[in-house]
Each structure stands twice: as structure tokens, then as C-alpha cells.
Backbone as ProteinMPNN parsed JSONL, in Angstrom:
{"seq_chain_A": "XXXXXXXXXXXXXXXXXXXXXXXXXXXXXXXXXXXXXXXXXXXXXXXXXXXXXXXXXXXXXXXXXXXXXXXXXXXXXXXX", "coords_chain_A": {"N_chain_A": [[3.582, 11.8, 22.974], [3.717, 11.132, 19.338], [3.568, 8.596, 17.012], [4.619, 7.742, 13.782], [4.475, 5.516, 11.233], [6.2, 5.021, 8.42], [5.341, 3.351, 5.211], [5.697, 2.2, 2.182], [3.766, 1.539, -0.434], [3.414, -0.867, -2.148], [4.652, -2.714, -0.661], [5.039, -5.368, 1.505], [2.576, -5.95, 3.93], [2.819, -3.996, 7.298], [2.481, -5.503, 10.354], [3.143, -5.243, 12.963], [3.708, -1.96, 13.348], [1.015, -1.727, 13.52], [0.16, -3.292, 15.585], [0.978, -2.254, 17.407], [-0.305, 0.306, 18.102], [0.554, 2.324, 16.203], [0.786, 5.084, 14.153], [0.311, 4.341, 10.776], [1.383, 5.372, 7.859], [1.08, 5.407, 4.001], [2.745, 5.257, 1.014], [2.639, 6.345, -2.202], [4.715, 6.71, -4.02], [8.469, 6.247, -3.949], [10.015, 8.472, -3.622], [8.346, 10.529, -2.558], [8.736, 10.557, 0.204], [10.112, 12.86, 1.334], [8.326, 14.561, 1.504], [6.135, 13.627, 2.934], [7.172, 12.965, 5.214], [7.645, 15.79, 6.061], [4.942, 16.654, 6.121], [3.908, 15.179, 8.347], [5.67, 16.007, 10.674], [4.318, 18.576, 10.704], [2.186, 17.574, 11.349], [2.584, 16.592, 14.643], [4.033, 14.562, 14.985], [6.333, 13.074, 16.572], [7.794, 11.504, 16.634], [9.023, 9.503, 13.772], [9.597, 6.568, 11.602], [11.167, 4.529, 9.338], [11.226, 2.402, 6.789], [14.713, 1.161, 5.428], [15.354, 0.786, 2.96], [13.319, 3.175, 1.817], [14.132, 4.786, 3.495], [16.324, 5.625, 1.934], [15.28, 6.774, -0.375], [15.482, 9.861, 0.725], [16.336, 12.779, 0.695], [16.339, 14.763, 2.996], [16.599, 13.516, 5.66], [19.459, 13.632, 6.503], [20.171, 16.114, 5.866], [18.359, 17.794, 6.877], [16.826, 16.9, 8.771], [18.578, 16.304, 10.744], [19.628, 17.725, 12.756], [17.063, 18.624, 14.201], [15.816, 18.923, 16.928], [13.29, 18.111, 18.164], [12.174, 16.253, 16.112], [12.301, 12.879, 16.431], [13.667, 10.244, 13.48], [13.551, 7.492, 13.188], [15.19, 4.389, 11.582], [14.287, 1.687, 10.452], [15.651, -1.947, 9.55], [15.456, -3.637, 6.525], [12.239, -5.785, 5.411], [12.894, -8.893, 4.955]], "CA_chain_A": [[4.453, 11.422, 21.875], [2.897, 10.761, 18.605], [4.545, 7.725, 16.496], [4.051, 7.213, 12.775], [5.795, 4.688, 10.788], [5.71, 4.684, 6.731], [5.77, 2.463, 4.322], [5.443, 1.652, 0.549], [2.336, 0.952, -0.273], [3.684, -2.118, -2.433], [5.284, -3.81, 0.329], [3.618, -6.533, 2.483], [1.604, -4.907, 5.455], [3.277, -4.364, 8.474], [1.245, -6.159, 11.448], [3.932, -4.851, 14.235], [3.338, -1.169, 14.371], [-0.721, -1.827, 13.965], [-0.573, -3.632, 16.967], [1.327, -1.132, 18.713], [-0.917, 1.398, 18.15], [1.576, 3.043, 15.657], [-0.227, 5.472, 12.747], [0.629, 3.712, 9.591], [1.377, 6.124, 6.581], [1.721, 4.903, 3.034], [3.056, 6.3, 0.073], [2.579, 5.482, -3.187], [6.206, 6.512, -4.564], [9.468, 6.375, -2.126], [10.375, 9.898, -3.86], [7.204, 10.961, -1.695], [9.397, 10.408, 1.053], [10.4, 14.026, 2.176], [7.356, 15.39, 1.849], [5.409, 12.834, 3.828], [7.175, 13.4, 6.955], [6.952, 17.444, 6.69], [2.861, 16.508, 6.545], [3.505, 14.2, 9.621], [6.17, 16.917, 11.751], [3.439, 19.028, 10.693], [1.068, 17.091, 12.212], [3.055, 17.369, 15.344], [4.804, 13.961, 14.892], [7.634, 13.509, 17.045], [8.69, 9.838, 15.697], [8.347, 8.402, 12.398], [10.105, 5.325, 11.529], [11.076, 4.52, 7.983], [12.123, 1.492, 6.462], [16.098, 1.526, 5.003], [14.769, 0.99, 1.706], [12.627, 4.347, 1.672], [15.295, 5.989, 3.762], [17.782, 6.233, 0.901], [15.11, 8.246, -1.228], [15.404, 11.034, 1.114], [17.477, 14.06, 0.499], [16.409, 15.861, 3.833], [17.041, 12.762, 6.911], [20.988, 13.964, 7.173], [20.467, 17.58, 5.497], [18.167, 18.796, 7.578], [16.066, 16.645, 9.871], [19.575, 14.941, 11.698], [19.841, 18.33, 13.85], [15.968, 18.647, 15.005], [15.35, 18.345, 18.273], [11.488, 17.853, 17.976], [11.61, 14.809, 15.49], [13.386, 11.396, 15.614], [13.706, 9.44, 12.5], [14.125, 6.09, 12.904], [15.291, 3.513, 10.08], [14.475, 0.534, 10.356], [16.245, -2.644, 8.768], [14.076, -4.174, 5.194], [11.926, -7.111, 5.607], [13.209, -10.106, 3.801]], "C_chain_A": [[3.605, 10.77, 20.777], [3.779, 10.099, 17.648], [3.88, 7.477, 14.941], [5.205, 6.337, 12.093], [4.947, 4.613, 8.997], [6.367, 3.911, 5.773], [5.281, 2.252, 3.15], [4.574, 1.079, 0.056], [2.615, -0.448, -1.531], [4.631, -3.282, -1.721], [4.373, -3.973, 1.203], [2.926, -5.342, 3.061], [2.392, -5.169, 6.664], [2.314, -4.474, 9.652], [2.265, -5.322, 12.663], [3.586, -3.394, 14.651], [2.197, -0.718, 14.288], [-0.908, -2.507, 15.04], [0.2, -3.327, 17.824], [0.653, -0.18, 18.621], [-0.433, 2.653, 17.12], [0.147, 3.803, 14.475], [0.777, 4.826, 11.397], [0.539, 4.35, 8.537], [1.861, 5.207, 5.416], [1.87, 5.805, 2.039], [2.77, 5.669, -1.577], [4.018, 5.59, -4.286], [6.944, 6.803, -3.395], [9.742, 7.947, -2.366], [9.452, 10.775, -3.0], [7.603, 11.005, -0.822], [9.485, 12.012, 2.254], [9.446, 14.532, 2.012], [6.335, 14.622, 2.723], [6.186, 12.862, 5.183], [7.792, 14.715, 6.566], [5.811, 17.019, 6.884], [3.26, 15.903, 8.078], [4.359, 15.077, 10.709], [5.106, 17.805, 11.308], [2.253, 18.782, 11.803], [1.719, 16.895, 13.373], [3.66, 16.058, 15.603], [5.788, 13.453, 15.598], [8.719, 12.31, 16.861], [7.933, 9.496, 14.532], [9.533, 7.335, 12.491], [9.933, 4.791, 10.124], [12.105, 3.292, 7.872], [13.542, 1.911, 5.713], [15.762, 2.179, 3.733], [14.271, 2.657, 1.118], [13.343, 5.209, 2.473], [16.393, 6.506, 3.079], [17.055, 6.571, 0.032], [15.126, 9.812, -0.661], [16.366, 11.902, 1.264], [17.457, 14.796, 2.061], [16.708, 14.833, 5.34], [18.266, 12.903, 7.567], [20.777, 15.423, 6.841], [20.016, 18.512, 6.708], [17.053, 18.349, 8.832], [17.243, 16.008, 11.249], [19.784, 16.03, 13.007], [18.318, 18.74, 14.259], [16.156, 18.317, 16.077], [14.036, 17.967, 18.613], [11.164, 16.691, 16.906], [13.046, 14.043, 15.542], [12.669, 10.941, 14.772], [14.289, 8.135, 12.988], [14.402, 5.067, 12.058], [15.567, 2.522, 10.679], [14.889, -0.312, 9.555], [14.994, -3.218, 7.447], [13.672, -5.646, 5.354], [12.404, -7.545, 4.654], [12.251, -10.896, 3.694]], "O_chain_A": [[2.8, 9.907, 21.13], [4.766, 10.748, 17.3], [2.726, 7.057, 14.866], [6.418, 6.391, 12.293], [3.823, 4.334, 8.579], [7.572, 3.806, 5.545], [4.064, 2.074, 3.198], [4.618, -0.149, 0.121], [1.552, -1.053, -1.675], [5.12, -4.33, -2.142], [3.414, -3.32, 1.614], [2.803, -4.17, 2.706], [2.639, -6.309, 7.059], [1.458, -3.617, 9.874], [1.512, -4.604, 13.32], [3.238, -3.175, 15.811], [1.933, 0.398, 14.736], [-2.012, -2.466, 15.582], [0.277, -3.897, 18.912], [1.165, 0.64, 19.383], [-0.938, 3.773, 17.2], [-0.934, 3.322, 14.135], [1.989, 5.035, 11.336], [-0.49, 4.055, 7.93], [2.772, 4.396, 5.58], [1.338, 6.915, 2.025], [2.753, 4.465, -1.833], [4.295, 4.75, -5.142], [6.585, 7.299, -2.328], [9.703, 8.686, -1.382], [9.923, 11.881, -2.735], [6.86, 11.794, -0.237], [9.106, 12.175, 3.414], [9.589, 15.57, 2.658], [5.587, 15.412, 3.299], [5.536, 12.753, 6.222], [8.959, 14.613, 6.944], [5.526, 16.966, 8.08], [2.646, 16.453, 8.992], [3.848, 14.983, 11.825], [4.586, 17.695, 12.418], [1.694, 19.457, 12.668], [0.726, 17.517, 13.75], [4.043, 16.122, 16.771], [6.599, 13.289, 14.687], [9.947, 12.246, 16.924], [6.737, 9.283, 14.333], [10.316, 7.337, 13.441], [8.805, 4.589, 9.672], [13.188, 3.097, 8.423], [13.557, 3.086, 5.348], [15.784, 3.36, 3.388], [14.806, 3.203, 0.154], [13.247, 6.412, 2.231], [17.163, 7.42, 3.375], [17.765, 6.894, -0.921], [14.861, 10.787, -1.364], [17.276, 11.671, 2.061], [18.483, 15.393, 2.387], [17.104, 15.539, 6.267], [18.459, 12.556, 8.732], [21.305, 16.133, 7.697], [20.608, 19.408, 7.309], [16.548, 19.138, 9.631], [16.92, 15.474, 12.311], [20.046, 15.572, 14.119], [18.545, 19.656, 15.049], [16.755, 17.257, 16.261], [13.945, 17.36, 19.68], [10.025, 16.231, 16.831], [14.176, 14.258, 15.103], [11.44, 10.964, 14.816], [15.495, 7.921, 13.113], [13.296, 4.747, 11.622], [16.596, 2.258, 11.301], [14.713, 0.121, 8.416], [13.779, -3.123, 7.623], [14.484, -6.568, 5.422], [12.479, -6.957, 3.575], [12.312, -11.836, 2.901]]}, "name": "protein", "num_of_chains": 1, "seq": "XXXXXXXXXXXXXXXXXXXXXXXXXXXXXXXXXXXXXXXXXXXXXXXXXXXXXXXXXXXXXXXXXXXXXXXXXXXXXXXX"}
């Protein structure tokens, strides 16, 4: 199982899934969103993990990734 988690490259640093071993993608706009996890189910992916925030720029997380069976999305809540 291969886990990436992405985040906004102007928000803090997340320390939690660098010291799980997690791959850490950043983006430099949230609109970058749906195409940064195709690159990462590409890369054979099978969890990413996206903050809320950067989950409501994505057009494809209900269209067309919610019936995959080969990737979960996870959304996590936004640091305060």
C-alpha cells in the first residue's frame, strides 16, 4: 500500500505524515489538485489524503474518483 498525503505548499509543514513514513506532495496552487493525484494513482498510489481545504478545489473526488476501487481519498479536517 503506497500512502501520499498533499498539501499546499503555503501551509505550515505537516510533521505527522513525515513521521509516518507518508510521501508528502505539495502543490503550488489548490486548482493543481486533480491533476496531482492522477500523477500519484499513476504512480500506483492507493491512498492519498487531502486536506478539506484543497478538497473543495476538486471537480473529480465525487465525479469520478468516489467509485474507484483502487484509490481511497481521504479528507482530512484543516489545521487551525
Amino acid at each position: 500500500m503506497k500512502i501520499s498525503f498533499i498539501k499546499y505548499e503555503k501551509e505550515e509543514d505537516y510533521k505527522i505524515p513525515k513521521l509516518l513514513g507518508m510521501n508528502v506532495e505539495e502543490i503550488k496552487e489548490p486548482e493543481q489538485i486533480d491533476s496531482k493525484i492522477e500523477e500519484l494513482k499513476n504512480k500506483n498510489y492507493t491512498t492519498i489524503i487531502i486536506p478539506n481545504e484543497l478538497a473543495s478545489f476538486s471537480e473529480n473526488i465525487i465525479n469520478k474518483y468516489k467509485y474507484d476501487n483502487n484509490l481511497n481519498i481521504i479528507i482530512t479536517p484543516s489545521k487551525t
